[in-house]
N, C-alpha and C positions, 0 to 999 in steps of 0.2 A: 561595555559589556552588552550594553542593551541594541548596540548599533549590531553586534556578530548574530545575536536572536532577530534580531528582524531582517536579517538578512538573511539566515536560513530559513524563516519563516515565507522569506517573498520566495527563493527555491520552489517550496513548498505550493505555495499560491500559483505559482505559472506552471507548475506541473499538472497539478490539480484542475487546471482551467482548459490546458490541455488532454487531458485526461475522457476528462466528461466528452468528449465527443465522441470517444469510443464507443460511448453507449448508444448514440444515434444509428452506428457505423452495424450493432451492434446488433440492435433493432431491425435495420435492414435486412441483415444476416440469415436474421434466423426467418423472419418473413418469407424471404426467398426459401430459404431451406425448407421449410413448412409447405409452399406453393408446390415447388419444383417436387418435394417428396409425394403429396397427395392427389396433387393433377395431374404430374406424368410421371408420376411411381419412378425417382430419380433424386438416389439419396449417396455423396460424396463423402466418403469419409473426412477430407479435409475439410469441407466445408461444416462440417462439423466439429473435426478440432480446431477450425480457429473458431466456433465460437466458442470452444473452450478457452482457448487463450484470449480470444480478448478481453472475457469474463476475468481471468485472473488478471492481466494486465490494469482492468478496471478496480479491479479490488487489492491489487497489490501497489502502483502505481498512486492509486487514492487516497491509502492508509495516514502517510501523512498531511495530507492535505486535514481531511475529517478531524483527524486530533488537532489539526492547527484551529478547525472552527469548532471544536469544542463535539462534535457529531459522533464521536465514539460512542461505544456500547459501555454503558456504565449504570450501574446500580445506583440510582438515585433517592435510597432509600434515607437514609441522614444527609448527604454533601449538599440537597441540594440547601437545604434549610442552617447552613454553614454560613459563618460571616467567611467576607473575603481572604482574612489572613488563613483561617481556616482551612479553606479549600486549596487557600497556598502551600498549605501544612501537608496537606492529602496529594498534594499533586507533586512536589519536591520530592517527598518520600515515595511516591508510587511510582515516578517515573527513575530516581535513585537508585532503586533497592529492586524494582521489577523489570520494568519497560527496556530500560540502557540495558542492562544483563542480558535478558531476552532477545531483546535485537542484537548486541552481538553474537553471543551462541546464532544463530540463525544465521548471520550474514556469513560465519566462518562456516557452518555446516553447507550452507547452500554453495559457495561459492565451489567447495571441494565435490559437490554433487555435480553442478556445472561443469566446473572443468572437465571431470571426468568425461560429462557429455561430450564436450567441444573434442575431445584429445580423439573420442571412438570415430565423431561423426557421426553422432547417432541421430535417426530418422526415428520415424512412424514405424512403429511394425506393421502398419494398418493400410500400406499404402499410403498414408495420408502427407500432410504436412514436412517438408524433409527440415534438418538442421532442429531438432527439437532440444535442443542448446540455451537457443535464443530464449526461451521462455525459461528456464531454470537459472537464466546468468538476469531473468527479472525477478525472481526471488531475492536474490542479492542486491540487486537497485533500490525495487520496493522497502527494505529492510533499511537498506541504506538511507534512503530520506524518511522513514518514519525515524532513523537515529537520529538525524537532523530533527527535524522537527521537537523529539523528544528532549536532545540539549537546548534548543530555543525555550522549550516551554521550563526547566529546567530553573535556562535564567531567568526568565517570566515572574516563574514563583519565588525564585531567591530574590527578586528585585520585587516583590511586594512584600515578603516576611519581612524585610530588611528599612520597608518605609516607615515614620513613625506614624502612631497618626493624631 
């Protein structure tokens, strides 16, 4: 069980690795977009929405990676000062009973938002960016491997509740 978790974990891991470059790409982006806007008053609306998009791509795309190193946003108000089985306790149940549920509502709501995109064809109203699909069928992906990641950590915690000590 512990070999299927660390295999959606590595998923995870090379997506993530891949990922981060987005935001060098990202960087550049808006650089330019900044330059080109204020030194010769020349501003593209797509050049704009993709840095929207790559912004979500980075943050949707990421999500499980982050949970896999522990970098989520969490209150760390008691867990951290938890013994391990503990935190195994907090984390089995929160990814159980929240996390799994949540991502799939999502992955099914996104994906019927998507399609809808893909069936229209739907573009920019803004002149911008065409095929505005692509970025809504990444809601769906992003969802999709933070699910993965979420059943890795899943078995994570069932295989340390489960160790004696």
């Amino acid at each position: 069980m512990e070999k299927i978790g660390n295999f959606l974990s590595q998923i995870n891991e090379r997506v993530g690795q891949a990922t981060a470059w987005l935001t060098g790409i990202l960087m550049v982006l808006v650089c330019f977009n900044v330059a080109a806007r204020y030194l010769f008053n020349n501003s593209e609306a797509w050049r704009t929405e993709l840095e929207w998009h790559l912004f979500a791509l980075i943050f949707l795309l990421g999500a499980g990676y982050a949970l896999k190193h522990d970098k989520h946003v969490r209150v760390d108000l008691f867990y951290a000062n938890f013994s391990e089985k503990k935190k195994a306790l907090v984390n089995f149940l929160g990814t159980l009973i929240f996390l799994i549920p949540w991502c799939a509502v999502i992955i099914y709501a996104s994906y019927k938002y998507a399609y809808s995109s893909w069936s229209m064809n739907e573009g920019s109203p803004d002149n911008g960016l065409p095929a505005r699909y692509v970025i809504k069928f990444a809601i769906t992906i992003g969802m999709g491997l933070l699910l993965l990641q979420a059943i890795s950590l899943l078995i994570r915690s069932l295989s340390t509740l489960m160790k004696k000590e």
